[in-house]
N, C-alpha and C positions, 0 to 999 in steps of 0.2 A: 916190278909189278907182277904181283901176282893171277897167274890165269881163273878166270872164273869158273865156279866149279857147276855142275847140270842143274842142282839143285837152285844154284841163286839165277841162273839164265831161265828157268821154269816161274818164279815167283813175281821175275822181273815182266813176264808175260802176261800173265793171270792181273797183275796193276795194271797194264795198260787194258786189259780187256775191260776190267770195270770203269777205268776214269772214260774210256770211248764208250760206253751206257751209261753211265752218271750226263755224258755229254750232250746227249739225245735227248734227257726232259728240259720241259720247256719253259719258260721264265713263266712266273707266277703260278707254276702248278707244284705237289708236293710228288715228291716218286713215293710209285707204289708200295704200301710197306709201312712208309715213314709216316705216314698224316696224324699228326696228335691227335688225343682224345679227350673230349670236355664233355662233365655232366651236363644237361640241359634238359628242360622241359620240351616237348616235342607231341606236337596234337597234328589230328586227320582234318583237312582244310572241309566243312560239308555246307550245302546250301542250307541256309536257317528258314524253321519251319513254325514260327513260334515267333509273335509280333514283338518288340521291343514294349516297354512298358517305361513311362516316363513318369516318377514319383514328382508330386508337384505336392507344396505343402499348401492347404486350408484352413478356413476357419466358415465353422458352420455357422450360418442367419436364417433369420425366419425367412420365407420365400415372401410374405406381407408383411412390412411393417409401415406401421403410420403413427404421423404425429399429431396428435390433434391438438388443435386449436381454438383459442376462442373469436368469436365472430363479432363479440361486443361488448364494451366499457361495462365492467359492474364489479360489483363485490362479488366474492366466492360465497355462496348462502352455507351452502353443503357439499360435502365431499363423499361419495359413496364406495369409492374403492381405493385400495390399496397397491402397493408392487405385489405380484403373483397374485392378484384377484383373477377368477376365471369369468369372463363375465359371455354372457350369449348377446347376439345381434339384436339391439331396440333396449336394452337395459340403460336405464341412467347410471351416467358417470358424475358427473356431481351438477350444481345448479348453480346461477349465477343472479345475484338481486334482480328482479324482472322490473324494478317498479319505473325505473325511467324509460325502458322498450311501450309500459305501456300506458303510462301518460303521453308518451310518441304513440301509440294505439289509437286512445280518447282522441286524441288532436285531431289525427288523422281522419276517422271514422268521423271526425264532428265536421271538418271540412269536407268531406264527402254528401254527408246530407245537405249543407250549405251549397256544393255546387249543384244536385240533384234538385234543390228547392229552385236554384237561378235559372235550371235547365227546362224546369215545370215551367217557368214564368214566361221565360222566352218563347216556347210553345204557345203558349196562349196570347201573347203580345201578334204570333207569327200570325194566329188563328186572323183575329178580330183585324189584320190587318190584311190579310188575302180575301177577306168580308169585304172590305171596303173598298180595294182595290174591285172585287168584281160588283160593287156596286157604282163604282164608278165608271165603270167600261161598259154597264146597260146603259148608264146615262149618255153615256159618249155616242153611244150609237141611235139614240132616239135624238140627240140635239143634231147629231150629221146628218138625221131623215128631216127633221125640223129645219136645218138648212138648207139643204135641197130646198124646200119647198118654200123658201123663204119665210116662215113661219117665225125665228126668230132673229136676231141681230147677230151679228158674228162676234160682237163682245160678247154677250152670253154663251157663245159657242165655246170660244175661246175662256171662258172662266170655267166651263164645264171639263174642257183638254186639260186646263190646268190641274183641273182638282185629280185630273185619273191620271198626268204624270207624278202626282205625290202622291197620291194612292200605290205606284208601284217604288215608287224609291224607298216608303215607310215597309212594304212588303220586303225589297229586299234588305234591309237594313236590318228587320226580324229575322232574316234568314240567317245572316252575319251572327246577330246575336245568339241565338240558337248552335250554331258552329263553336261558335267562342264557349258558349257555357256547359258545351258535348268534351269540348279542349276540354276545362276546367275539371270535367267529371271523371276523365280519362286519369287524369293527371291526382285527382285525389284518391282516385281506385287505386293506381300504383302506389300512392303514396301509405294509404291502408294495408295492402298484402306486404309491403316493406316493411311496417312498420307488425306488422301479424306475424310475418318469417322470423323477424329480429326476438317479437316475445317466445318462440318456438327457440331458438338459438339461445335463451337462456337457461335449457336445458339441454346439456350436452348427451347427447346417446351415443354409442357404441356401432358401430356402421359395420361389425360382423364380427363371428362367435371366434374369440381370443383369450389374451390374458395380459392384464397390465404389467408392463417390464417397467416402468421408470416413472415419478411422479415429479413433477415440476412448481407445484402451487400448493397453497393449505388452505384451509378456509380461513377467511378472514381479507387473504390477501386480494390485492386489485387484477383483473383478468383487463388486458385490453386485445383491441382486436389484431392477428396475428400472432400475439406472445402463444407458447407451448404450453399445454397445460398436462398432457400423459404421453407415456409411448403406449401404443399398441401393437401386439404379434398375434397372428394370426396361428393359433394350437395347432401343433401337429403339421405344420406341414412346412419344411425345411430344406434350404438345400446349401452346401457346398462352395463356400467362391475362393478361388484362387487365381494365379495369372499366371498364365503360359509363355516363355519365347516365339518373338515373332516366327522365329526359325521353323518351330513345331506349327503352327496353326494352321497350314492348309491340309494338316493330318487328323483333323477335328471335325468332326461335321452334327448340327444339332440333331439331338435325338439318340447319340451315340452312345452305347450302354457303356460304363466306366468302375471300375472296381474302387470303392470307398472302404476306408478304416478310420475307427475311430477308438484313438489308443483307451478315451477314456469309461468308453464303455468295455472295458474289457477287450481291448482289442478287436472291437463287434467289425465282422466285414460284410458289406453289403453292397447291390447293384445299386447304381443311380443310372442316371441319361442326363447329358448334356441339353440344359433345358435354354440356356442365353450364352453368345457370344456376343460379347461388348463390340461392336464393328470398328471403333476406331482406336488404335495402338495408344499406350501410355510415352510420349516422345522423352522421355528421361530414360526410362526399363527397357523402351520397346519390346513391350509385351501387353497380351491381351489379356481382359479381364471375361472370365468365364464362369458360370453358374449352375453346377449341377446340381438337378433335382434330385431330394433324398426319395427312400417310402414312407410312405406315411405310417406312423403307428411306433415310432421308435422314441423312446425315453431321450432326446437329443434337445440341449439348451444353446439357444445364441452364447457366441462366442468360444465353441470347443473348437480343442485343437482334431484335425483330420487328417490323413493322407490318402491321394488321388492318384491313380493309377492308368495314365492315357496310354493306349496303344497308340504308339506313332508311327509303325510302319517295320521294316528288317524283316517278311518275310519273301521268300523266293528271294535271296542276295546271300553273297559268300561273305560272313565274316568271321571277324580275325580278331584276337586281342590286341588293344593297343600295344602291351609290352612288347607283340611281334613283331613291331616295324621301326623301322631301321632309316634315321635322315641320315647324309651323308653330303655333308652342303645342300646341295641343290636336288641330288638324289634321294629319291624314298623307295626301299625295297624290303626284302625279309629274305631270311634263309631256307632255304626249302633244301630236305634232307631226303636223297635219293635212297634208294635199296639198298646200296652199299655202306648205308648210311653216314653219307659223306656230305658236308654242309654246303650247301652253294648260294650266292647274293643274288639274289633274283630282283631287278626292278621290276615293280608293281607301280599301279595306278589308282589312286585310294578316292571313295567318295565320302558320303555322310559317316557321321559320327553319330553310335547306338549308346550311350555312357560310355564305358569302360572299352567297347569295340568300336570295328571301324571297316566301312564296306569297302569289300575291295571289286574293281571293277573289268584289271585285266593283271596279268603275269601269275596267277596260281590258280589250277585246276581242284574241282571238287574231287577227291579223295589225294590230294598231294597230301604229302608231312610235310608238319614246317617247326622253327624251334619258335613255343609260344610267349616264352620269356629271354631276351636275349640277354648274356652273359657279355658284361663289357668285353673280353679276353676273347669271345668267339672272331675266326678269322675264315675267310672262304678258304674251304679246302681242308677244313678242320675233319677229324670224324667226332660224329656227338653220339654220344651213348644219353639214352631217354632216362629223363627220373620222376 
């Protein structure tokens, strides 16, 4: 066996020295030196200063629309307007045969004077009957001094009492009648204004300054009471309805100015304000139906398409792109990338979701780096070089 020569005793020494420092790092960490390097995106963690904005899609309606109706059996006589007629508040919209509203009229109005004649009569019946009545109660009282004084018989006393208890029965029986035939007058007065309204109802007017969107009848045809006979929209004045996630709606509050577009005016962007919130949830969507107010004066027709822009809240909170975060079963964290720029797994505590980010609540400081898209292949303890 050959002796070893200084050379291989010196080489043999310098291996142990490194394998006893190799032996000193510690499991799951990389020795200094060695830590691989992957490209990655990598942002400055800052509080957000600038509200989330929550696109919801619309479609624009008149802020008035109504249906109008007809209130009574007839023919359509005349038709006076068309789809996109502009018509002002009190203008006829079309007419309806008036002639049976006002033979109901005549009827009416001829019963009226009938009951007015029976109410004259009964007045006068009341009259000549409260006449008798007090001429029978002087009699009454000169036959009871007649009695006293024995001057007449008590039969004649008593035919006198008779006649002044049916002197007051016929009084009040006139009074009856009188009641009964004031019923009767009552009753044919309303029956006259009813039947006076119904000839006014067979011309339809306009109940405020619009434009007819939709016709339902022609002339000729039969109008009964309830059927549809026009849409009406009230000009110019428009708003917005879409439906929000229950999730979002306590971030809503009426009156709340809202940034609206409308692709098809040219992209037109304008303020509205949250004019109605529906109070009670859609239970299929769970989501609320809300209504923002346009401004008036804009070329905007029912049924365009819109897009709504709700602030819902994100500022003064730390976020983070979703790409940032990192589940690991049960674990959710992100890499935060120190000065050395070396990658490390940091559990985080994640709150609301802004679209595409996501508030984080504790484990990352405002001005940390962190990697904003993570790369499947990234490992703690990586170094990442920024791209």
């Amino acid at each position: 066996m050959k002796p070893m020569t200084i050379q291989t005793i010196l080489l043999l020494g310098i291996s142990a020295v490194l394998t006893a420092c190799g032996n000193d790092i510690k499991p799951g960490t990389t020795a200094p030196g060695a830590a691989q390097t992957i490209k990655a995106p990598v942002a400055e963690a800052h509080i957000s200063q600038t509200p989330f904005l929550y696109e919801a899609v619309a479609t624009i309606n008149a802020r008035t629309a109504s249906t109008i109706s007809a209130k009574l059996m007839g023919t359509v006589q005349a038709l006076h307007v068309q789809e996109g007629t502009l018509v002002h508040k009190g203008d006829l919209l079309l007419t309806i045969d008036p002639r049976t509203v006002t033979a109901q009229l005549e009827q009416a109005q001829a019963g009226l004077r009938e009951a007015r004649r029976a109410e004259a009569s009964a007045v006068s019946a009341r009259d000549a009957a409260a006449a008798a009545a007090e001429l029978t109660a002087a009699t009454y009282r000169r036959y009871k001094q007649l009695l006293d004084d024995n001057s007449v018989s008590r039969q004649e006393f008593e035919e006198v009492e008779s006649r002044g208890r049916q002197a007051k029965a016929a009084l009040a029986q006139t009074e009856a009648m009188i009641e009964a035939a004031r019923s009767r007058v009552q009753q044919a007065e309303a029956a006259s204004r009813q039947a006076g309204l119904a000839q006014k109802d067979a011309r339809v007017l306009a109940p405020y300054d619009g434009q007819v969107v939709a016709k339902m009848i022609a002339e000729g045809d039969l109008a009964t009471p309830g059927a549809p006979l026009l849409i009406l929209e009230q000009e110019g004045v428009f708003c917005a309805d879409l439906v929000l996630p229950e999730r979002h709606i306590q971030s809503v509050k009426l009156g709340m100015p809202v940034k609206v577009q409308v692709p098809a005016l040219n992209n037109l962007g304008v303020t509205g304000e949250i004019g109605r919130i529906i109070p009670t949830a859609d239970t299929q969507s769970r989501s609320f139906e809300i209504k923002v107010a346009m401004p008036e004066g804009l070329d905007l027709k029912s049924g365009m398409f819109a897009r709504v822009f709700l602030p819902i809240g994100g500022t003064g909170i730390l976020l983070v792109p979703q790409t940032a975060v990192v589940n690991e079963g049960q674990l959710t964290g992100l890499f935060v990338v120190g000065p050395d720029g070396i990658a490390r797994f940091r559990l985080v505590r994640t709150g609301k979701h802004y679209g595409e980010q996501v508030e984080i609540f504790s484990g990352l400081q405002e001005g940390q780096r962190f990697v904003s898209d993570v790369p499947v292949t990234l490992k703690d303890g990586m170094k990442v070089e920024g791209v």
